[in-house]
C-alpha positions in Angstrom: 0.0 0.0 0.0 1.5 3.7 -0.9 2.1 5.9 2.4 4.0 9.0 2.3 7.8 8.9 2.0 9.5 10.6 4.7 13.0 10.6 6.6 11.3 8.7 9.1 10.4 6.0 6.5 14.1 6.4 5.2 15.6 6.1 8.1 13.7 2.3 8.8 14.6 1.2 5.0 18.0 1.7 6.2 18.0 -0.8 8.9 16.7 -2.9 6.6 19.1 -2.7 3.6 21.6 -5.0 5.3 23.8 -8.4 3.7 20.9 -10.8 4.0 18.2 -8.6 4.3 14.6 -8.9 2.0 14.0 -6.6 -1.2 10.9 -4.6 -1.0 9.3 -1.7 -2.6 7.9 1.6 -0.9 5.8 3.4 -3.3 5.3 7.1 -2.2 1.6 8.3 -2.1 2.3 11.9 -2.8 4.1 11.4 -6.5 3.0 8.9 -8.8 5.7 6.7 -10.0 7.9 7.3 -7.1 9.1 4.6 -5.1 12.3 3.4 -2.7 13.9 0.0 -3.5 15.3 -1.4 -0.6 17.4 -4.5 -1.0 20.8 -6.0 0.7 22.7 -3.8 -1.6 21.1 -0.1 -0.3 18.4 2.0 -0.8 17.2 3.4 -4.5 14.6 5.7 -5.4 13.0 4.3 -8.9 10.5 6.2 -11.2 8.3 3.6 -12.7 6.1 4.3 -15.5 4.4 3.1 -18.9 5.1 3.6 -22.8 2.6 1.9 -25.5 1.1 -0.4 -22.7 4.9 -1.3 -20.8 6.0 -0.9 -17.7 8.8 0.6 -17.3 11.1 1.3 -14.0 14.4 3.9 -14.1 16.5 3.9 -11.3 17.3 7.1 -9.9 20.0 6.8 -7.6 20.7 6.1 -4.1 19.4 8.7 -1.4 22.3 9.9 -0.3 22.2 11.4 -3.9 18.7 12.5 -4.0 16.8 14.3 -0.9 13.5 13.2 -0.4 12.0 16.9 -2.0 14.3 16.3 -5.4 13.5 12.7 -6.2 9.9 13.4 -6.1 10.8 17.0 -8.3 12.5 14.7 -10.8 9.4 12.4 -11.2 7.0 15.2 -11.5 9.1 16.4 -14.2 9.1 12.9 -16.0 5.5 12.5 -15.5 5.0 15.8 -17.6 7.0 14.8 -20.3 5.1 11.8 -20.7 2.2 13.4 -20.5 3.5 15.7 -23.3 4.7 13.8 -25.5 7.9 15.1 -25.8 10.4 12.3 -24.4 10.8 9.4 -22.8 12.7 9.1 -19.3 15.7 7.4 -19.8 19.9 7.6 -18.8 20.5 10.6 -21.0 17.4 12.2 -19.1 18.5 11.1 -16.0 22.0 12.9 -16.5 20.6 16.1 -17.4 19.0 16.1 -14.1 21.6 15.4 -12.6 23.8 18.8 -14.1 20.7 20.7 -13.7 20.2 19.8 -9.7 24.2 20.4 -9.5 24.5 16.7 -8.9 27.3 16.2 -11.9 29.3 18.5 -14.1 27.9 19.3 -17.5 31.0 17.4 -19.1 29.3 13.9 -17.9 26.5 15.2 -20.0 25.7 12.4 -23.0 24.2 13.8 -26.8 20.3 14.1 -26.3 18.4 11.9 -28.4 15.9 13.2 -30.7 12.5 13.7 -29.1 10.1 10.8 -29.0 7.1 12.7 -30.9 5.2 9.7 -31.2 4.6 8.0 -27.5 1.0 7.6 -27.6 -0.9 6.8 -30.6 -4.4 8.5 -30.0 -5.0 11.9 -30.7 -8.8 13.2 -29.6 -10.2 12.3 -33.0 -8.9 8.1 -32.8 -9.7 8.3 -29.1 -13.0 8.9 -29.4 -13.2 7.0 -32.8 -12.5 3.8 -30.2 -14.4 4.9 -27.3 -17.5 4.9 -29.1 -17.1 1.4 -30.8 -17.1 0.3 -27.4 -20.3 2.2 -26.6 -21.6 0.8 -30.1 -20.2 -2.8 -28.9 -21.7 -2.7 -25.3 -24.5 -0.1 -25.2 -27.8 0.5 -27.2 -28.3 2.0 -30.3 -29.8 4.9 -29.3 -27.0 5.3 -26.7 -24.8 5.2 -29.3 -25.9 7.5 -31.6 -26.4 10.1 -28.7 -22.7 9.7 -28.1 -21.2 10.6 -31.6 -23.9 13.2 -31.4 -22.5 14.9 -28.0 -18.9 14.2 -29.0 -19.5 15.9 -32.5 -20.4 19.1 -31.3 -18.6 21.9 -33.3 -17.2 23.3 -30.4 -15.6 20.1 -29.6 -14.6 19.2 -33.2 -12.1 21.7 -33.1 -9.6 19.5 -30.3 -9.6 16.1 -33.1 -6.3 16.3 -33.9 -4.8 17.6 -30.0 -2.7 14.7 -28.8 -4.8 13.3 -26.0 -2.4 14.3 -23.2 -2.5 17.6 -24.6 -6.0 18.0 -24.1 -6.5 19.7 -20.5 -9.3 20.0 -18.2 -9.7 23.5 -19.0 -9.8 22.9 -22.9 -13.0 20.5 -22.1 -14.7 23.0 -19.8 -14.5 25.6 -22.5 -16.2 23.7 -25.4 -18.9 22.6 -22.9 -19.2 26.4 -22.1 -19.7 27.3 -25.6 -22.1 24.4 -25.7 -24.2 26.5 -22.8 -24.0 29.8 -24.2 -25.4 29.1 -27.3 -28.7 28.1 -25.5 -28.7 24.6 -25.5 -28.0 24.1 -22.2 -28.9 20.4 -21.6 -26.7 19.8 -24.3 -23.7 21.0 -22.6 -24.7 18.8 -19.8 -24.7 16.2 -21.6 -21.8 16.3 -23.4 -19.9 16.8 -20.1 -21.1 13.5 -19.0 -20.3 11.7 -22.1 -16.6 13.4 -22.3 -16.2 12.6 -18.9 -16.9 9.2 -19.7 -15.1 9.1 -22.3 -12.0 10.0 -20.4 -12.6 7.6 -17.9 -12.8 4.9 -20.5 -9.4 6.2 -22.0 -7.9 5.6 -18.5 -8.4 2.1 -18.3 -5.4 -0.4 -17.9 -6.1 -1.5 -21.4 -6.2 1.8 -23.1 -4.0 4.1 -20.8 -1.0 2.7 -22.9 -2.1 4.4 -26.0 -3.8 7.4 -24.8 -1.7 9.0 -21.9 -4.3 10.6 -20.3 -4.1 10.8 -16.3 -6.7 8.7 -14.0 -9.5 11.1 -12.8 -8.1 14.2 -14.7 -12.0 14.9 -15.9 -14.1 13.3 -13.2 -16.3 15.8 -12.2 -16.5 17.9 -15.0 -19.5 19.6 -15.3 -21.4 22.7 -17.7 -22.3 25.4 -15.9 -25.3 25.9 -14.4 -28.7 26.3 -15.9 -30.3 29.3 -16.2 -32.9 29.9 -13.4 -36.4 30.3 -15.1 -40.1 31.0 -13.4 -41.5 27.5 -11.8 -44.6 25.7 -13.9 -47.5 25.7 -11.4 -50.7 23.2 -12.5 -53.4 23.6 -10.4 -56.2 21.9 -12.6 -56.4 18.4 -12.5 -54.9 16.5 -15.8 -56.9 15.3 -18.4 -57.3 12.9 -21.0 -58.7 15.1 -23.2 -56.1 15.2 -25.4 -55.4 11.5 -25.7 -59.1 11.2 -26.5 -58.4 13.3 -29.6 -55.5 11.8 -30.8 -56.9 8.0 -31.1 -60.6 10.0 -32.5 -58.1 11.5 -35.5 -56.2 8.0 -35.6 -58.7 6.0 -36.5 -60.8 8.7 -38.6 -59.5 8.1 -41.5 -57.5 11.4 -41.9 -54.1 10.0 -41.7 -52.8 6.8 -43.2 -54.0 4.0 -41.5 -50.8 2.0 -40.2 -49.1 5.6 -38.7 -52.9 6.0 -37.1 -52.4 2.4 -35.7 -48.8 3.3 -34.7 -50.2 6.2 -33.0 -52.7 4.2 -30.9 -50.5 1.8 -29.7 -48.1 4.7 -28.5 -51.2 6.1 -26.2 -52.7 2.5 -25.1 -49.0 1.0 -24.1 -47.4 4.3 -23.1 -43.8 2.9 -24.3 -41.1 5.1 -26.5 -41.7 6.1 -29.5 -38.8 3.9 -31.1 -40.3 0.6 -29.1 -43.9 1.1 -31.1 -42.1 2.0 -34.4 -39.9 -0.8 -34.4 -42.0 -2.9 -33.1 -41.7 -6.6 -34.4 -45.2 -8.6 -34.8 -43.2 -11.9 -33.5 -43.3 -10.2 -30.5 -46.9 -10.0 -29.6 -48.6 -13.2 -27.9 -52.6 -13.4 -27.9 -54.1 -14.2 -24.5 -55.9 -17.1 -23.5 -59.1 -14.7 -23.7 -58.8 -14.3 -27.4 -59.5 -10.1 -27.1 -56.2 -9.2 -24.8 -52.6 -10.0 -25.5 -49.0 -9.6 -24.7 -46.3 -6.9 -26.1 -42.4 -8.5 -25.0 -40.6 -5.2 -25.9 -36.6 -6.2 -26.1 -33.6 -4.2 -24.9 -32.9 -3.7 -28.6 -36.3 -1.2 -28.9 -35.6 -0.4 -25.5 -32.8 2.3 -24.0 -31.2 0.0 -22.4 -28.8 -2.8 -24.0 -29.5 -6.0 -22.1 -31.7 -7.1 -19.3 -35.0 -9.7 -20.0 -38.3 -8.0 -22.1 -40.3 -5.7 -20.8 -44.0 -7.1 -20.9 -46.6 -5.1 -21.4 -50.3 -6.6 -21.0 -52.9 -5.4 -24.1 -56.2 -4.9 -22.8 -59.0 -5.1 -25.7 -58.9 -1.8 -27.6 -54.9 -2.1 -27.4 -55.1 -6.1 -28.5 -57.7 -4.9 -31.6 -55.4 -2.3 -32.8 -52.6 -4.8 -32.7 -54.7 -6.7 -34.9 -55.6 -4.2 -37.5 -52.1 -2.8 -37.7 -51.2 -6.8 -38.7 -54.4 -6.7 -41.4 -52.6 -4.1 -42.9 -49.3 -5.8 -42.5 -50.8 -9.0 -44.6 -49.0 -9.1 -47.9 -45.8 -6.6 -47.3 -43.4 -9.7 -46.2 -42.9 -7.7 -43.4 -40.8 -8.5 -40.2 -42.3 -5.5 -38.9 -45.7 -4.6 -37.5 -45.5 -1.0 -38.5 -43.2 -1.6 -41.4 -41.4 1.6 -43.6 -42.7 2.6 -47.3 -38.8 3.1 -48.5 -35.8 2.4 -47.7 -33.7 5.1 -45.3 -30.8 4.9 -47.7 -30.0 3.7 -51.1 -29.1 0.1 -51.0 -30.6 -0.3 -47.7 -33.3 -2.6 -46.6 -37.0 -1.7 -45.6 -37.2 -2.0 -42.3 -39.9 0.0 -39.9 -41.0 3.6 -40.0 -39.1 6.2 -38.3 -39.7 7.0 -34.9 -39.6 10.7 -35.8 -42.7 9.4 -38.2 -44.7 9.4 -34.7 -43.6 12.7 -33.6 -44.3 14.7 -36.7 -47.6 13.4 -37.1 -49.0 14.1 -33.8 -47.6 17.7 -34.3 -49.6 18.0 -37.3 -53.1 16.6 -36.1 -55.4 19.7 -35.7 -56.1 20.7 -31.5 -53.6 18.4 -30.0 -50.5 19.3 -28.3 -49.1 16.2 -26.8 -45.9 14.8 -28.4 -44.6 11.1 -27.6 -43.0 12.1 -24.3 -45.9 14.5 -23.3 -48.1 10.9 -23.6 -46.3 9.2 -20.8 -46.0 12.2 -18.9 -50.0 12.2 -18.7 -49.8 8.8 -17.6 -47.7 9.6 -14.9 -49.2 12.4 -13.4 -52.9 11.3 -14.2 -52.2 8.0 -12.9 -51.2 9.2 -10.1 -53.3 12.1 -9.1 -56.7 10.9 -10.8 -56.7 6.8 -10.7 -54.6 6.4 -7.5 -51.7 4.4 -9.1 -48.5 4.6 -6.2 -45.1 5.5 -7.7 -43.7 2.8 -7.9 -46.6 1.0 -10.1 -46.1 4.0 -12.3 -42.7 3.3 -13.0 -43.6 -0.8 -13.6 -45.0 0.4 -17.0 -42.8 3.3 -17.5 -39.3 2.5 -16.4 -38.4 -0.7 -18.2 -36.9 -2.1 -15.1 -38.1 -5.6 -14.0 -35.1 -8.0 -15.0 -32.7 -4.9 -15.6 -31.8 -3.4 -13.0 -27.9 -4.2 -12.4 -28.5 -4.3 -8.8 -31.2 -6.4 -8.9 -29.7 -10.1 -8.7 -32.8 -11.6 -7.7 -34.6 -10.0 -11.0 -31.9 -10.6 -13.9 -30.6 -14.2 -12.7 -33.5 -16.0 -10.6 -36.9 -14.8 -11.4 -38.7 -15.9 -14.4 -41.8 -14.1 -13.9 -43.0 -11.8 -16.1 -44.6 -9.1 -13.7 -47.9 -9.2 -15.5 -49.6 -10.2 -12.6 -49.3 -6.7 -11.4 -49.4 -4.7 -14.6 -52.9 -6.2 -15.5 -55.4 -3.9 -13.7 -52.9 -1.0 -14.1 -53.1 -1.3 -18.1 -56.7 -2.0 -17.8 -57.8 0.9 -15.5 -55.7 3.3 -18.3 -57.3 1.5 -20.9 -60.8 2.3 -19.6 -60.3 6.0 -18.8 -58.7 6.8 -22.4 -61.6 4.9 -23.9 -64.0 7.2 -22.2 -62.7 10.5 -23.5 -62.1 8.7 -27.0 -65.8 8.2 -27.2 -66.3 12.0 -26.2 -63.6 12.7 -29.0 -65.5 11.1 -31.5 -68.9 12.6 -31.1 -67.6 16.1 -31.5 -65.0 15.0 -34.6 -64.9 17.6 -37.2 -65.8 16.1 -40.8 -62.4 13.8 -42.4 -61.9 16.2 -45.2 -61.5 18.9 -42.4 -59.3 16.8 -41.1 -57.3 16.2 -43.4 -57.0 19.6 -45.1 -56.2 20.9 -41.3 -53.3 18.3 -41.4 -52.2 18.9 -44.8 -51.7 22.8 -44.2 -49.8 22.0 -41.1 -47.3 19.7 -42.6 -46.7 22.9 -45.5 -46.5 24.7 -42.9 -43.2 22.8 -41.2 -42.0 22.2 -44.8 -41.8 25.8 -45.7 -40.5 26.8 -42.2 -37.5 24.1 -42.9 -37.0 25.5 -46.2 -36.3 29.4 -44.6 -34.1 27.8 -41.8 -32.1 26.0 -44.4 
């Protein structure tokens, strides 16, 4: 264990460095790389280190040659210039220190070798480049892609090609601060997380060799703080008004009928929008009433990247859109139950709409204001406040947790259960209230053609607006 060199400690080592005597180490807790070899023979300092993933030790010289204070002067210095790139500690090093701390005249001085330039492979751009196919390797894809989206920032594009050992703590903070004042502000939290992640991931044993970056140099980093702004106060109970409207439109007629499908299962199961879109009909298992079923929703359509399904129960008018989305599914070939009209990319497959598909829409449909998020949202605070659901059943159909959590041995190894047993009056007492405002809905629906020329104008709208920002 390290403890803190000091002529008491010296002192000890002495009595120790005897004819017969054991060879130990002392590693000093105050300078990394700084430790006292004690053996038969005397007492060393040593300044051990690492270059491309070696260890490497250089003895320093005895202590009658070095004082405490100097030794640990010497290995700060050789820290730096590893840190910098500039050289590797080595005999010719060591004798320059020795002129320059008076210890040897300047004619025992040996030709310098050419600096080593080229010490640690990685500069920022081939350090991240590997830390996110890790995070593509291990984590989801949604993870992944909000990675190389934080770590692309402009303001952080401009340290890709700064040697990583370069790159200091104060370089980051200032690209996050750009980051804030521009006005995204979660943003720069964000990508203060994910670079000090990154960093942390560069630090490891296996990668340390190549990127020379110090242990802990960014933990801790942080944006600055958000800018205070007047509290939201809601005094009126939540409604489901809105959800009411958005299935009445859905299944009007006004919009095509597989995104109006998509859009219904996004209110009845309250799961992201990326889990409905990709949704794959394999998936869905009828009950043993005939009119309810079962959605497994994998960690792959899920944010996180391993852990057993989440199971959602399908009361009726959840189970019967299920099985008109798969009517209209009949004939395509598809995998999917939602499945895309074209292919993202030239050469690429068909696969499933967009999950942006769902957003856009409901931002079109004519008096309604909730987006994907704003849907689960309502179940939360509805749920709670109007139909008595505790917290912690909330979060059953919300957080995607059963089976998942890391912490949670008893979940991920032993239990098989599904957790339905406790999901099935939650889904059904949702189910029930929505249904009652979608019958309100439809009774006061404007005409489809209204509808639909509403709609039409809105998407214009956006297109034209996109057009200007471009």
């Amino acid at each position: 264990m390290p403890v803190v060199i000091t002529a008491a400690t010296v002192s000890a080592a002495r009595k120790d460095a005897v004819p017969g005597g054991r060879r130990y180490d002392i590693v000093d807790a105050r300078t990394r790389g700084l430790s006292l070899r004690v053996s038969p023979k005397g007492i060393q300092w040593s300044f051990r280190f690492q270059v491309t993933g070696k260890d490497k030790r250089l003895a320093l010289g005895s202590v009658e040659l070095w004082t405490i204070a100097e030794a640990r002067s010497i290995v700060d210095r050789g820290q730096e210039m590893l840190r910098d790139r500039i050289g590797i500690p080595d005999e010719a090093w060591l004798d320059r220190m020795r002129v320059a701390k008076g210890k040897a005249a300047a004619v025992t001085l040996t030709q310098p070798e050419a600096p080593a330039r080229d010490l640690f492979k990685w500069d920022f751009e081939k350090g991240r480049q590997e830390f996110l196919a890790d995070i593509s390797r291990s984590r989801s894809v949604d993870t992944h892609r909000d990675y190389v989206s934080k770590l692309g920032r402009p303001e952080i594009e401009s340290l890709a090609k700064n040697p990583l050992p370069r790159i200091t703590r104060q370089d980051l903070a200032s690209a996050i601060a750009k980051i804030h004042r521009s006005g995204k502000e979660a943003t720069a939290e964000g990508a203060a997380r994910v670079l000090s992640s990154m960093w942390s991931w560069l630090a490891r044993d296996e990668n340390i060799g190549h990127s020379g970056v110090q242990r802990g140099a960014m933990a801790g980093l942080k944006a600055p703080a958000r800018t205070r702004r007047a509290s939201r106060r809601q005094v009126d109970d939540p409604t489901l008004e809105d959800l009411g409207r958005i299935i009445a439109i859905a299944r009007s007629g006004a919009i095509d009928g597989g995104i109006g499908c998509a859009i219904e299962m996004l209110v009845w199961t309250l799961q992201r929008r990326r889990a409905v879109a990709s949704a794959m009909i394999q998936d869905f298992r009828q009950a043993k009433s005939g009119d309810e079923g079962l959605w497994y929703v994998y960690a792959d359509d899920r944010k996180r990247s391993d852990g057993e399904a989440h199971v959602i129960p399908l009361p009726q008018p959840a189970w019967s859109c299920f099985q008109r989305a798969l009517e209209l599914t009949r004939g395509t070939g598809s995998e999917y139950l939602f499945p895309g009209s074209r292919p993202r990319a030239k050469g690429m497959a068909v696969t499933h709409i967009h999950p942006s598909t769902l957003t856009h829409t409901l931002s079109y449909l004519p008096g309604v204001t909730s987006s994907p998020h704003h849907v689960r949202k309502i179940f939360g605070t509805y749920g709670e406040r109007i139909l008595g659901f505790s917290r912690p059943t909330t979060k059953l159909i919300l957080d995607h947790a059963e089976g998942g959590t890391r912490s949670d041995v008893t979940g991920r190894h032993y239990s098989l259960h599904d957790g339905t047993h406790e999901k099935w009056p939650v889904m059904r007492r949702w189910v029930s209230a929505v249904e009652t405002d979608v019958e309100a809905a439809m009774q006061a629906l404007e005409p489809v053609d209204e509808l639909k020329s509403a709609i039409s104008a809105a998407r214009n709208k956006e297109a034209a607006s996109a057009v200007e920002t471009a």
